[in-house]
N, C-alpha and C positions, 0 to 999 in steps of 0.2 A: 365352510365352517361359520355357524352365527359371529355375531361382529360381536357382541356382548357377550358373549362366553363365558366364564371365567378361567382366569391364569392356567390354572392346573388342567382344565380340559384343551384349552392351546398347547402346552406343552405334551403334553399325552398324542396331542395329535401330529404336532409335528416329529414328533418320536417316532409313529408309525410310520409318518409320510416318509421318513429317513428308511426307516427298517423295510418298507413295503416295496416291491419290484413295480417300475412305473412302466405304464402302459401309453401305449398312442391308440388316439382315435381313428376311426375310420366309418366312413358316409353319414358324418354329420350333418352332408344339404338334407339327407332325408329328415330330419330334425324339423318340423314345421313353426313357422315363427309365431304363434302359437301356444301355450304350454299345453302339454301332453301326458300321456298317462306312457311310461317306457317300463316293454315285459322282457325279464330278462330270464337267463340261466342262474342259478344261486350257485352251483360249483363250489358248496360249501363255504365257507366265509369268503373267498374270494371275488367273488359277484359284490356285495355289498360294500366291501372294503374299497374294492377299485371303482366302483361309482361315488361312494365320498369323498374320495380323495382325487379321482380324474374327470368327473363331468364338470365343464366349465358353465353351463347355464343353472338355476336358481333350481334346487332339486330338495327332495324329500323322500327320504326313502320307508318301507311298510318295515317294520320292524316287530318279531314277533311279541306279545304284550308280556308275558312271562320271564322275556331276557331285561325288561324294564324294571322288575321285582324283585328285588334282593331275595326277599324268602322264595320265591321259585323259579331262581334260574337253575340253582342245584338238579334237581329233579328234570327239568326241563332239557339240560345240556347235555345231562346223560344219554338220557335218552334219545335225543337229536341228534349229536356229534359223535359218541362213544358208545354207543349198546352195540354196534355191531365190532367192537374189535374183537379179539383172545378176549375167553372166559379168565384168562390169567392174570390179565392186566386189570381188570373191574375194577375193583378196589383202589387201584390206581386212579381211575378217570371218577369213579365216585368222587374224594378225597378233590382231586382238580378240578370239580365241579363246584364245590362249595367253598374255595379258594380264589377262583374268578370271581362268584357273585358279588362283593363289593366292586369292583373294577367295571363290570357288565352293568351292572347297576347306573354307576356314574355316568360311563362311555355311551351308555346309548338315552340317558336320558339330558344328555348336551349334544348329542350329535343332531345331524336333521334328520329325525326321527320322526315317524306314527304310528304309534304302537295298534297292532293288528290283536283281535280277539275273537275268538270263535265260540260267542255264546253272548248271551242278550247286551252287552256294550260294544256288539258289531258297530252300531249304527256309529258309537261315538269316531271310530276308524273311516266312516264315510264320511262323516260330516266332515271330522278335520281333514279328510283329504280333500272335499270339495271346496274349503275355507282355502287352502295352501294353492289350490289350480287357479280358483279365480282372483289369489293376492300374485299370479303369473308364475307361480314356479309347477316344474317337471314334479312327476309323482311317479316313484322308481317304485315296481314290484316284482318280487322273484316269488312265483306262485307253486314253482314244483310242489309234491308232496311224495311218498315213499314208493308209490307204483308206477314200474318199469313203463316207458313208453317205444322208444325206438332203437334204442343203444348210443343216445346222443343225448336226448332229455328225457325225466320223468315226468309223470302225468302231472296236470296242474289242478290247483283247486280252481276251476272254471269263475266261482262266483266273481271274483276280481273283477270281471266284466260288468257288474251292476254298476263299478261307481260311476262310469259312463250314465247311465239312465239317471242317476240323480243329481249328478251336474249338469246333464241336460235341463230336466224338471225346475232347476235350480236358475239357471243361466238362460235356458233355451240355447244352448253353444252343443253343438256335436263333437264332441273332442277324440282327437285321433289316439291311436293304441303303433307306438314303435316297438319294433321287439327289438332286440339287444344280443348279441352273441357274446361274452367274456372266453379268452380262451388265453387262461392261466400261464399255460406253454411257450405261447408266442405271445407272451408281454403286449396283448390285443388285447381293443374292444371293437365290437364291428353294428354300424344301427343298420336295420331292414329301411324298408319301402312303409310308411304310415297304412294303417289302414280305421278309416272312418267308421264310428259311430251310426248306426241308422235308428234313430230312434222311431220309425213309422213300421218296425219290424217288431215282429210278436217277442217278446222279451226273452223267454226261453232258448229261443231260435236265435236271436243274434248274440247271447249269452254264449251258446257254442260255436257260431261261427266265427266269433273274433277266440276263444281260446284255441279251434281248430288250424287258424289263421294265425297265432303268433308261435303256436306248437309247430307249424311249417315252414314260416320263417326262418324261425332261429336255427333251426334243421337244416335250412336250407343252406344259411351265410355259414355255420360251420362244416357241412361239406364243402363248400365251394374253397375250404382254404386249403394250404398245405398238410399232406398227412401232421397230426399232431397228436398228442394226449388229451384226453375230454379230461377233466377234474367233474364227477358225478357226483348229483346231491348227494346221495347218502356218503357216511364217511366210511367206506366200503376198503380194506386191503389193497395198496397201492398196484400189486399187480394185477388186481381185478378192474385196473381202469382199463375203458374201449380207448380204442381210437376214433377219431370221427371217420373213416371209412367205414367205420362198423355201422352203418346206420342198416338195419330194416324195417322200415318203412318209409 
């Protein structure tokens, strides 16, 4: 939590820290001493949540830029969090959409935040995240987006891989990609094996092989655990969650 805050976002925070199920870490030697670009699962607000509140090294997490915006989180959370429940309840989660936006508003723009955007203020998301890696802090991103990938994760927006090339540009430093397993179930978080940056690789190319790379990973550390419940990006009917034995592929 920043040191200078203000009162009401401490106490907000320790509020959650209260209310929020605590997690233990697990293979943080893979952690490179270092700071790092760390890819995680989102598992709906609980990815985010337990990395602000349980990663002990200097972190910042991509935050989508519209949950930063009072006038468009409504619209934004619906759609995100609630379009898939009962056509019956709409109205409901409409109505709790524009009832959060003050609170979303606040909460994420005093958390360690970078507000993410998908249209020509990309770059300001790169810049400030390359500003945050080389003042030494971790840069947390949960890239899924709405298409099915193996019955464990969804498909990621690949691009997140660029910021690599331009902290490289920027530093000349190759900076590593951890992936991150969150698993809600078992009060876990679990880091993979680093994998390096190759900047003397055609950009397109290694833009896929590191999202193919952490899409494997994290696949991987959540099989390797005990049968559990996946929490799935989308906010999808609680019986419609896999298990992590369901993986195919």
């Amino acid at each position: 939590m920043p040191s200078q805050s203000p009162l009401l976002y401490r106490l907000i925070h320790r509020v959650i820290w209260l209310l929020s199920p605590k997690y233990k870490l697990y293979g943080t030697e893979n952690l490179p001493p270092e700071p790092c670009i760390i890819v995680g699962n989102h598992c709906q607000m609980y990815g985010p949540i337990a990395a602000e509140l349980h990663l002990t090294r200097p972190h910042y997490i991509w935050c989508i830029g519209e949950m930063m915006n009072r006038k468009e989180v409504p619209a934004y959370a619906f759609q995100d969090f609630w379009s898939m429940k009962p056509r019956r309840w709409h109205w409901f989660y409409r109505l709790l959409s524009h009832l959060i936006a003050p609170l979303a508003d606040y909460i994420f723009n005093h958390a360690h935040t970078i507000p993410v955007y998908h249209d020509t203020r990309v770059m300001t998301t790169f810049r400030q995240s390359v500003d945050r890696l080389k003042e030494g802090a971790d840069v947390v991103i949960f890239p899924e987006k709405s298409d099915p990938y193996n019955g464990i994760l969804w498909q990621f927006q690949e691009h997140f891989a660029d910021l690599a090339k331009l902290y490289n540009r920027r530093t000349g430093t190759a900076v590593c990609f951890v992936p991150m397993y969150t698993a809600p179930r078992l009060s876990s978080i679990h880091f993979g094996k680093p994998v390096r940056y190759n900047p003397e690789a055609d950009a397109a190319e290694e833009r896929a092989r590191i999202c193919h790379a952490m899409l494997t990973a994290i696949s991987d550390l959540a099989s390797a655990l005990p049968q559990h419940t996946i929490v799935p990006y989308p906010n999808i009917p609680k019986k419609q969650y896999p298990l992590n034995t369901d993986r195919t592929c």
